[in-house]
C-alpha positions in Angstrom: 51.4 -35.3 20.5 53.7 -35.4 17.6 52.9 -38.1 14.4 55.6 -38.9 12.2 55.4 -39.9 8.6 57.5 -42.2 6.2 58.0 -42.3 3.1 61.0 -43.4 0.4 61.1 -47.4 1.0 61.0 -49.7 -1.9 62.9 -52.2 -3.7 66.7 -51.7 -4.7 69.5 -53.9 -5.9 72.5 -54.1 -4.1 74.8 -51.1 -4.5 71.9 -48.6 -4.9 70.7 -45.8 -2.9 67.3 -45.2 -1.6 66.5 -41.7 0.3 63.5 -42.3 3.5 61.7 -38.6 4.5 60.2 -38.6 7.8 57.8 -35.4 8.2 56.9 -34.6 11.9 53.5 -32.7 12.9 52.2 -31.5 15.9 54.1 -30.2 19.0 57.2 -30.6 17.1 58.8 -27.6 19.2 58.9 -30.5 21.8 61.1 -33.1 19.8 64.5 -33.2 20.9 65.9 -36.0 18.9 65.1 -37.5 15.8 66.4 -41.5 14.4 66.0 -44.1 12.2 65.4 -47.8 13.4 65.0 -50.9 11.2 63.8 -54.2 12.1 64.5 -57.1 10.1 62.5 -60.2 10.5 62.8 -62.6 13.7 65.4 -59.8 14.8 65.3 -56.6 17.3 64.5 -53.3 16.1 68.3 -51.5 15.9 68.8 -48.0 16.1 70.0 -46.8 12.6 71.3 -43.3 13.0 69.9 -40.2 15.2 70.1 -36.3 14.7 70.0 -33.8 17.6 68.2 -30.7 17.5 71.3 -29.2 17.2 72.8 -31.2 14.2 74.7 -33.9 16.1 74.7 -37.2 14.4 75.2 -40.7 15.3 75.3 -44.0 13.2 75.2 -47.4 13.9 78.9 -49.2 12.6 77.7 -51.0 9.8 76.1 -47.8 8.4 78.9 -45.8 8.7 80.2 -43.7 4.8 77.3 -45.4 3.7 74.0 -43.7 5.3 73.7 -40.1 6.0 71.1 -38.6 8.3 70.0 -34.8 7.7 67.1 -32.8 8.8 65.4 -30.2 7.6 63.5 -27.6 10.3 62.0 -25.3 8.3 60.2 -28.5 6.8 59.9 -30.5 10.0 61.0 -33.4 8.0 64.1 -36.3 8.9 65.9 -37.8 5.7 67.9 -41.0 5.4 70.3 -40.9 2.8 71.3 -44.9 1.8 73.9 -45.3 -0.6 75.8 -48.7 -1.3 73.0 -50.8 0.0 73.4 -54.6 0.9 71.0 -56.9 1.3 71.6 -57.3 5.1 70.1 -53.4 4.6 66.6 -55.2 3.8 64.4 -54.1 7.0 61.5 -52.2 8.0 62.4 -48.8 8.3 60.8 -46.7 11.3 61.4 -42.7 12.4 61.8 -42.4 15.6 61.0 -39.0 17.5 62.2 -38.6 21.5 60.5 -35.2 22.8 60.7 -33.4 26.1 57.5 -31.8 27.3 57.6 -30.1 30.7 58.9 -32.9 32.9 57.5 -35.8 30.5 59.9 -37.7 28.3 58.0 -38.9 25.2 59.2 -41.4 22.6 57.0 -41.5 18.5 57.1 -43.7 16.1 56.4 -43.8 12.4 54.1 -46.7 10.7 57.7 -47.8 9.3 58.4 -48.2 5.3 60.2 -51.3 4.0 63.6 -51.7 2.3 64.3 -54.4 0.6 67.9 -54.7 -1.0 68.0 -57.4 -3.3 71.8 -59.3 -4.4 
């Protein structure tokens, strides 16, 4: 098992920056990749970016030179850098943990934090 924990939402005006910490527990030597997702309402939850055990990153277009993803091992913990926010950035916010366990592919989520970017 493997909880994850947000933190770092709140209320920003457009062109600010808001940082989101994730901190992982339990069989974390399991997780493989870690991600943000957002879901605004009445819409599908959308990948954000994701960060390999390795350091690899990925990012969703609309993100791009604007979010950065980082993690931090010795802390166990997932960051999400936001910088230029816009208010189509207003969401709930979830961590996202995909771990490998023996043959069993496992997906976590986080309770989720909300951003809201006002204009």
């Amino acid at each position: 098992q493997v909880q994850l924990v947000e933190s770092g939402g709140g209320l920003v005006q457009a062109g600010g920056s808001l940082r989101l910490s994730c901190a992982a527990s339990g069989s974390i030597f399991s997780i493989k990749t870690m991600g943000w997702y957002r879901q605004a309402p009445g819409k599908q939850r959308d990948v954000v970016a994701t960060i390999t055990s390795s350091g690899s990153t990925n990012y969703r277009d609309s993100v791009k030179g604007r979010f950065t993803i980082s993690r931090d091992n010795a802390k166990n913990t997932v960051y999400l850098q936001m910088n230029s926010l816009k208010p189509e950035d207003t969401a709930v916010y979830y961590c996202n943990a995909y771990a490998q366990l023996g043959a069993a592919r496992l997906t976590y989520w986080g309770q989720g934090t909300q951003v809201t970017v006002s204009s």
